[in-house]
C-alpha positions in Angstrom: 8.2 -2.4 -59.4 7.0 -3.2 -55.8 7.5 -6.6 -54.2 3.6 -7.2 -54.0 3.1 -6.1 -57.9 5.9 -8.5 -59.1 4.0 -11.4 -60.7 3.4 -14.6 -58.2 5.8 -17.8 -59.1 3.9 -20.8 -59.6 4.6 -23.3 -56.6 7.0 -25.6 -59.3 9.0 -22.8 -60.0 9.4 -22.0 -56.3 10.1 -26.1 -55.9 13.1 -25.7 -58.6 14.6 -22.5 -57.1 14.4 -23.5 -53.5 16.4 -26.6 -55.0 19.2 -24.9 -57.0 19.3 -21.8 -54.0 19.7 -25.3 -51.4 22.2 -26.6 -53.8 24.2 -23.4 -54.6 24.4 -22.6 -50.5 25.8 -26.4 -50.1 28.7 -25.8 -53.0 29.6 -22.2 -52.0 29.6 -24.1 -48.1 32.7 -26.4 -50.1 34.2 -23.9 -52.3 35.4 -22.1 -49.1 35.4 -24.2 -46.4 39.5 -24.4 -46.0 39.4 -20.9 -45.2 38.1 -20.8 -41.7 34.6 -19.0 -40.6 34.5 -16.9 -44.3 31.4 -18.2 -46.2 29.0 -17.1 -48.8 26.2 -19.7 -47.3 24.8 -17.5 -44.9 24.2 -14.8 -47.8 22.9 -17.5 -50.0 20.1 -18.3 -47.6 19.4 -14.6 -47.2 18.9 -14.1 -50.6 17.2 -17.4 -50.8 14.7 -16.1 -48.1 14.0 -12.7 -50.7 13.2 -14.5 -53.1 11.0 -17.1 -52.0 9.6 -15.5 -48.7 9.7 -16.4 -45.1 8.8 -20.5 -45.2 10.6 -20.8 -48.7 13.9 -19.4 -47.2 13.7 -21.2 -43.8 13.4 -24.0 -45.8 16.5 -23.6 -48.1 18.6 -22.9 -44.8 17.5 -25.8 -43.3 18.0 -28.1 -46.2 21.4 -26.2 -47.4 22.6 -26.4 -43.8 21.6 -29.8 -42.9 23.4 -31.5 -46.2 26.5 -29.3 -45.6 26.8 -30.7 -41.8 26.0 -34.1 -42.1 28.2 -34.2 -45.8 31.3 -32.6 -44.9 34.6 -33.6 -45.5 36.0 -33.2 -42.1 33.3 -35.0 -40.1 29.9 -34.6 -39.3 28.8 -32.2 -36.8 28.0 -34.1 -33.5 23.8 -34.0 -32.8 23.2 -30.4 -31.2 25.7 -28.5 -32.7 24.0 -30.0 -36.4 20.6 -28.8 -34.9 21.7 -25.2 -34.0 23.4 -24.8 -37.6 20.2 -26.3 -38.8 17.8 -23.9 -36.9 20.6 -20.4 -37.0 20.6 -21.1 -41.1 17.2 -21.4 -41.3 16.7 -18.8 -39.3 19.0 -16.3 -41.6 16.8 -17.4 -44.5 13.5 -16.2 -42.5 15.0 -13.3 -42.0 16.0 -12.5 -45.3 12.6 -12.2 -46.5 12.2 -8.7 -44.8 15.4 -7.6 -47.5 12.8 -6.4 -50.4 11.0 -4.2 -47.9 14.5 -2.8 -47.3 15.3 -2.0 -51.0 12.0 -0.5 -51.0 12.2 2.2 -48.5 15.8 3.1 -48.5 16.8 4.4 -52.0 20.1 5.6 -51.1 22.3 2.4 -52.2 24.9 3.2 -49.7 22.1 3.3 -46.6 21.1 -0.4 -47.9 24.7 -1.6 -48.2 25.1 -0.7 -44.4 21.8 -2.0 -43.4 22.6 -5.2 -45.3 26.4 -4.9 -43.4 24.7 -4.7 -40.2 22.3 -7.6 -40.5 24.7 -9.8 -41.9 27.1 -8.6 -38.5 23.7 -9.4 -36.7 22.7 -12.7 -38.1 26.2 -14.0 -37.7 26.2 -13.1 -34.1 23.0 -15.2 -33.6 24.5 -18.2 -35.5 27.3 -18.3 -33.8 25.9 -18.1 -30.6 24.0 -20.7 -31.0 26.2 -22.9 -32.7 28.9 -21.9 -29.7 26.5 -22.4 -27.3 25.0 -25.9 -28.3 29.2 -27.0 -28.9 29.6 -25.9 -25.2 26.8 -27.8 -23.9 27.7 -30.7 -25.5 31.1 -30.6 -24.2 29.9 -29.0 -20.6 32.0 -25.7 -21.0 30.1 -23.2 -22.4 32.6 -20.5 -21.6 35.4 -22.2 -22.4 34.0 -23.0 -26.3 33.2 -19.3 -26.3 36.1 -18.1 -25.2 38.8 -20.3 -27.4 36.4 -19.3 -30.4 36.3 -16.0 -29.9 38.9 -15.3 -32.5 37.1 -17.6 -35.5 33.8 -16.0 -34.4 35.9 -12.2 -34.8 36.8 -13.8 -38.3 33.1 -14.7 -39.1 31.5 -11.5 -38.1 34.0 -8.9 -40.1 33.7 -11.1 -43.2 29.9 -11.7 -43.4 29.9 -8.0 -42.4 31.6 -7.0 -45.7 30.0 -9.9 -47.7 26.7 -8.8 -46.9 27.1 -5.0 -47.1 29.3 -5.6 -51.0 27.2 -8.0 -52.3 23.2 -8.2 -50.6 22.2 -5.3 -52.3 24.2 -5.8 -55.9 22.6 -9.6 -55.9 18.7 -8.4 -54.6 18.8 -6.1 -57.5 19.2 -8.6 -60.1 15.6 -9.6 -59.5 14.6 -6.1 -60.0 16.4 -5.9 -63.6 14.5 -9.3 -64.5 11.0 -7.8 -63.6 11.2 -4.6 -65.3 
């Protein structure tokens, strides 16, 4: 079934889902967050953004996001690094509203585990970056931040990398098995 013949949800529906997708990107944010820079957020957000589309995603990033900064155990985030999480994960969840068109042209499930790999590589570089650079600004040493992070950021990219290109695909399909 093509994304535009699946039936529309009604705007409740899409209220309850963005709710529990907001709320299950916040717990899986906690479940993990003693193991540095390896998350299942980011993918949450993505899938969030499949599902509900472009404003419906955003806006489960930037809910999701928001909640886990300002609530987390070892501090809030100071101001602008909060507002580049906030942007970068609502950005991811944009994004991830382009992922049905992907399972639609690419058959081969392999080709769409690496695409999903490579965006999930690609969307952690941008988060990052701006997370790093809105740390560096706040602290006047952009380079330095970068540079002393460089190793966590390593950490990040590898594991969204494999996150995204093991799971995307087997979690977008669920959807498919629920329409047909």
């Amino acid at each position: 079934m093509l994304s535009s013949e699946r039936p529309q949800m009604t705007t409740s529906k899409k209220i309850a889902l963005a709710g529990l997708l907001s709320s299950l990107a916040v717990a899986l944010g906690f479940l993990l967050s003693a193991v540095p820079n390896v998350e299942l957020m980011t993918l949450t957000v993505f899938v969030a953004g499949a599902l509900l589309g472009v404003r419906g995603g955003a806006l489960v990033g930037v809910v999701s996001m928001f909640i886990y900064s300002i609530a987390n155990p070892m501090g809030a985030a100071i101001p602008l690094v909060t507002l580049s999480q906030v942007v970068g994960m609502g950005l991811v969840g944009a994004l991830g509203s382009a992922a049905p068109a992907v399972r639609q042209v690419w058959k081969s499930r392999l080709l769409r585990n690496v695409i999903f790999g490579v965006v999930g590589l690609f969307l952690t570089l941008v988060y990052d970056f701006l997370t790093n650079l809105a740390l560096g600004l706040s602290m006047g040493t952009v380079l330095v931040v970068i540079a002393g992070g460089l190793l966590f950021s390593i950490v990040h990219f590898v594991s969204n990398t494999l996150i995204f290109f093991f799971l995307a695909d087997v979690l977008l399909s669920i959807e498919d098995r629920k329409t047909a």
